[in-house]
N, C-alpha and C positions, 0 to 999 in steps of 0.2 A: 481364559484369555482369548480375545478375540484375536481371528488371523483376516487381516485386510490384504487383498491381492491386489499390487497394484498393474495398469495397464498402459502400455505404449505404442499402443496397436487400436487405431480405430474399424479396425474390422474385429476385433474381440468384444466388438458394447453388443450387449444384448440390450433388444428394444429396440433397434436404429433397423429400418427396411437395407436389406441390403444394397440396391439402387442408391439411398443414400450416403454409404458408407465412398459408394464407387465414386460420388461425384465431388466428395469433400477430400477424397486421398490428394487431390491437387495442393489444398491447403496446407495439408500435414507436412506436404513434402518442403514448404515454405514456413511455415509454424507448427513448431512439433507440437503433436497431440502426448499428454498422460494425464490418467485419472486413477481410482480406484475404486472400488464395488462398494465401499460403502456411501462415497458422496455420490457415484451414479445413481444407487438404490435410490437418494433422495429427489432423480426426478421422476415426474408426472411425464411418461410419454406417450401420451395423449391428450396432452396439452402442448402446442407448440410453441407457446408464448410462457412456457414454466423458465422461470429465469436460473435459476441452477444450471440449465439446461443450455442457456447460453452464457451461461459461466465457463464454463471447459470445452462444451462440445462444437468445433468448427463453423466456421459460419462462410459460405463464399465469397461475402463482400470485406474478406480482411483481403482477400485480393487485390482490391479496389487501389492506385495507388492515392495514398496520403499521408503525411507526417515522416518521420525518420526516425532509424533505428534507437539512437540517442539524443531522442528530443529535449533533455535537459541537459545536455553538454557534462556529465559526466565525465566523462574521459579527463575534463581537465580539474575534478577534484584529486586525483589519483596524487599522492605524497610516498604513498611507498606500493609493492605488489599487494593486490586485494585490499587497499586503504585508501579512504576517500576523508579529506578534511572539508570541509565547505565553511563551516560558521564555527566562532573559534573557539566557544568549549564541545563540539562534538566531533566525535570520529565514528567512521561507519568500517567496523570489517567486513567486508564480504565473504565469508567461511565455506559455503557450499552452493555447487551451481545446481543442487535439484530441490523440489517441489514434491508436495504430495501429490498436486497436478497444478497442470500449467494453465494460469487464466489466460482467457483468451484474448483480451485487453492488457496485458503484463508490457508493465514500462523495460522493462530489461530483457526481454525478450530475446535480443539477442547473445544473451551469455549461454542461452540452451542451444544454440548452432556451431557448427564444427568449425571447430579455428580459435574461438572466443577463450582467451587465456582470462580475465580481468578478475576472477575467483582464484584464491589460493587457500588449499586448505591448510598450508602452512600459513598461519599468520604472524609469525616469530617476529618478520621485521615490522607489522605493522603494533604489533606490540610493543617492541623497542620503540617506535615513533612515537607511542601514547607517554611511554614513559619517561622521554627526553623535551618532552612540552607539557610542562607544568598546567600552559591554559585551558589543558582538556581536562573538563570536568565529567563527563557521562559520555559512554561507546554504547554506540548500536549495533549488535551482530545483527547481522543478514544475509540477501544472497539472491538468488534460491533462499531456503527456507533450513535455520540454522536444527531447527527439531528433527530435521532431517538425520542429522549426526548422530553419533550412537550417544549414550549418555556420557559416556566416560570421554569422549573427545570434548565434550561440549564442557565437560569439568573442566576438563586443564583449560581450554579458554580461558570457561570464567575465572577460577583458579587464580591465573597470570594477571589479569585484570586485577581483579581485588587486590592483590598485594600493591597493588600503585595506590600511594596513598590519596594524589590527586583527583582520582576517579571517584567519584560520587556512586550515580544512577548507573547501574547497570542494564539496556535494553535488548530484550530477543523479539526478535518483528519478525511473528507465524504467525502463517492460516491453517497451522495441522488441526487448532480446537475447531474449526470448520471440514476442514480435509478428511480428519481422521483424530476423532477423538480420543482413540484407544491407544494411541502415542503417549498422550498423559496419564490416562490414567491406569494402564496396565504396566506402567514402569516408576515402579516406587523409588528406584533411584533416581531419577529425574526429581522426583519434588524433595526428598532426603537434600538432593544436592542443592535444590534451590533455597530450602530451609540452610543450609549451612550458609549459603555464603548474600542470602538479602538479610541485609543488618537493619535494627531498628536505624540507625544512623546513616545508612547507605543500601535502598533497596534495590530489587531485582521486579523490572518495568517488564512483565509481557503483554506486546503489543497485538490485540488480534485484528483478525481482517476479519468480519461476518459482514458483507456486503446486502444479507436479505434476510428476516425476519426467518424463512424456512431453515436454515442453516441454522438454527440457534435448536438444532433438536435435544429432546432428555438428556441424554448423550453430552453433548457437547457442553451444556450448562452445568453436569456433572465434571467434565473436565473441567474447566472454570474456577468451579466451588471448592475442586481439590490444590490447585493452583495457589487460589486466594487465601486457604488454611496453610501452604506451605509457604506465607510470607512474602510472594508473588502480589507486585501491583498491578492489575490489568485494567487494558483502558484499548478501547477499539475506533480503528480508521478505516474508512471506504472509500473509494472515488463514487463518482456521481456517475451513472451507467444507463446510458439511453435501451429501454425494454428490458431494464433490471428494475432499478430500482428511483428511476425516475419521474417520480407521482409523490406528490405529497403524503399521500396515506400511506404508500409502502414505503415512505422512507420514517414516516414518522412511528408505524410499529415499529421498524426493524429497532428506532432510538431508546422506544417507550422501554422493549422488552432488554434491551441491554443493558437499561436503568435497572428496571426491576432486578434483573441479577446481580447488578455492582458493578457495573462492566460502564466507566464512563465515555461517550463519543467524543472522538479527539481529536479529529481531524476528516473531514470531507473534503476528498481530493478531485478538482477539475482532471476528468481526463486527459492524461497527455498525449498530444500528437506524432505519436507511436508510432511506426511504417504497421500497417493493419489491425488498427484501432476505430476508422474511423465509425465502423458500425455501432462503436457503442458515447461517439461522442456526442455532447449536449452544449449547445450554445452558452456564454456564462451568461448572456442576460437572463434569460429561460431556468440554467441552473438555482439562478439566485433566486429568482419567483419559487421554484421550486423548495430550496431549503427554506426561504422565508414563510412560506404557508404549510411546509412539515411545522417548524416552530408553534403556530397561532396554537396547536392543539399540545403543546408539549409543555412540561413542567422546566420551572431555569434546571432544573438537576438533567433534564434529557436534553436540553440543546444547546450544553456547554461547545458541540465541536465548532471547530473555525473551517468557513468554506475556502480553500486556496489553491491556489496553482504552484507546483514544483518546477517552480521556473531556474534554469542555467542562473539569472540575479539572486534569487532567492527564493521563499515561500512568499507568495504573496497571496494578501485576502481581497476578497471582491466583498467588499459590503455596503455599496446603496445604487441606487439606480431610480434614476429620473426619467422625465420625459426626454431629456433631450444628454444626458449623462452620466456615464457608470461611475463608481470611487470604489479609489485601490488604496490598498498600505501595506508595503511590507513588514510581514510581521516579524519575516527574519532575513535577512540582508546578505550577501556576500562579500559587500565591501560596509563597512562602517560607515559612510557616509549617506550611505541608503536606508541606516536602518530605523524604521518606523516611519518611511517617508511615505506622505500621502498623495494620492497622482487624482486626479481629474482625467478624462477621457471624453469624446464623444460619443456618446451611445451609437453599438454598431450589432445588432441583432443575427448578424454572422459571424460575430468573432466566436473564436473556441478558444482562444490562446492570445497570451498579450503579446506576441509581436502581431497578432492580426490591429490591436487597439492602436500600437504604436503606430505601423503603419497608415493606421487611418485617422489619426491624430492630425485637426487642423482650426482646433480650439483654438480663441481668441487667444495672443500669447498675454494678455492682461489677467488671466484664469492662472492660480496656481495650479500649477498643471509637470508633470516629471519632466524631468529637462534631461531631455537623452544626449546632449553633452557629457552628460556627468555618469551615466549609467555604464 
């Protein structure tokens, strides 16, 4: 069995000059740093541009000010403690506020700072919520990172879930098959339990994050494989990450190689405008050029995912761009009358985010185009 030590202390990395340990503590003290010795092994530090490397490890310009803590308004899905409804067959529990380690781009960001209640590791009442509203069909555990839990907490969850008959899919959204492999596969109760309770008729969805082709090491693809024997459906999502994974070739391996294991891309997430994110944000027109020439080299089976923004209205997708025009459509809506509505915009090669589009929306109003009246 392997023993993974984890770290929350950025003066304990080995590899890092101490000089620079000194000049990033300013960060930590504003975005907590933790990792552990097995994802740190995976980087090249000797490379300063290894993306791993800016996956976890501090950067000065999250200082930078940009974006806000709860850039997709969160706050106002909340229906019970640690329970978020947004679209009307899912529910998201928030179960636990830790990580294998914390990226450095993390949309929630602030549930790892002192104060932040918005996690309940009781989730009693948001389970009574699931089961007093018929129209949820599939729950997503989250958080922090539900793998986190011991296995026997994370049973009675799923457990309580299952017994509703209206629940479908059941989803866990981790990066520990990234983080820390040996979460899965040195805990044979974990996949015992995941064999018990994904049913041919009602599976169990684990969602991973592999945001770069290097993270998919032996390792990790072994946990995976044992996952997917234990009845477990896996399907992985990334944001789109300026000096990660932003180049066509490296986004198109990271796809290729996740096909090859059975591992389907499921979502490519615009980075959100995070309070110290901005280091890793990427314009959506640029984005889109981006996913569209990862595509040219990929098979339909690797570039099923959908490029979107987790926008406060909904998921929306960015899919075509003009000379003179981006097009949107949400693919999942917040209000019903939004949903699958297609917008028009004026191409604007500094937006990062659609209130940037909105804001600079001054399309002919003859142009079907989103009528912010009604959003």
């Amino acid at each position: 069995m392997a023993k993974v030590r984890y770290l929350n202390d950025l003066s304990k990395v080995d590899g890092m000059p101490a000089h620079l340990k000194r000049e990033l503590a300013p960060v930590t003290e504003q975005y907590r740093f933790r990792a552990n010795d097995y994802y740190l092994g995976l980087i090249d530090w000797n490379d300063p541009d290894d993306p791993i490397r800016k996956l976890v490890i501090p950067n000065l310009n999250e200082l930078n000010p940009w974006g806000e803590l709860d850039a997709s308004a969160e706050e106002a899905n909340y229906v019970a403690p640690g329970t978020q409804h947004k679209y009307p067959g899912t529910v998201l529990l928030l179960c636990n506020e830790i990580c294998g380690a914390y990226c450095r781009f993390c949309f929630r960001k602030r549930i790892f700072m002192d104060g932040n209640d918005e996690i309940k590791t009781d989730v009693s009442a948001g389970i009574a919520y699931i089961r007093n509203n018929p129209e949820v069909n599939n729950v997503l555990l989250t958080g922090g990172d539900p793998l986190m839990l011991s296995t026997r907490r994370l049973e009675e969850i799923i457990k309580e879930i299952r017994a509703i008959d209206h629940v479908g899919a059941i989803r866990i959204g981790t990066k520990m098959a990234a983080f820390n492999p040996y979460r899965i596969i040195d805990d044979p109760a974990l996949l015992e339990m995941i064999s018990r309770y994904s049913r041919a008729d009602k599976r169990i969805y684990v969602i991973t994050h592999f945001n770069v082709e290097n993270e998919l090491t032996d390792i990790a693809i072994k946990a995976i494989e044992l996952l997917q024997k234990a009845g477990a459906i896996v399907a992985n999502q990334t944001p789109l990450l300026a000096g990660v994974n932003d180049k066509p070739k490296v986004l198109a391996a990271l796809f290729e190689k996740l096909t090859r294991v059975g591992v389907p891309p499921y979502y490519i997430f615009q980075c959100r405008p995070t309070e110290g994110n901005r280091p890793f944000a990427v314009p959506l027109t640029h984005g889109l050029k981006i996913v569209k020439r990862a595509g040219q080299v990929l098979s339909g089976l690797a570039k099923r995912a959908r490029y979107v923004m987790s926008h406060a209205t909904g998921k929306i997708e960015i899919v075509g761009l003009t000379k003179y025009h981006i097009f949107l459509k949400y693919h999942r809506a917040r209000l019903l009358e939004d949903d699958g509505r297609f917008m028009i915009f004026k191409r604007n090669d500094n937006a990062y985010w659609f209130d940037d589009l909105v804001a600079d929306d001054d399309i002919d109003d003859a142009l079907p185009h989103w009528d912010k009246q009604t959003a």
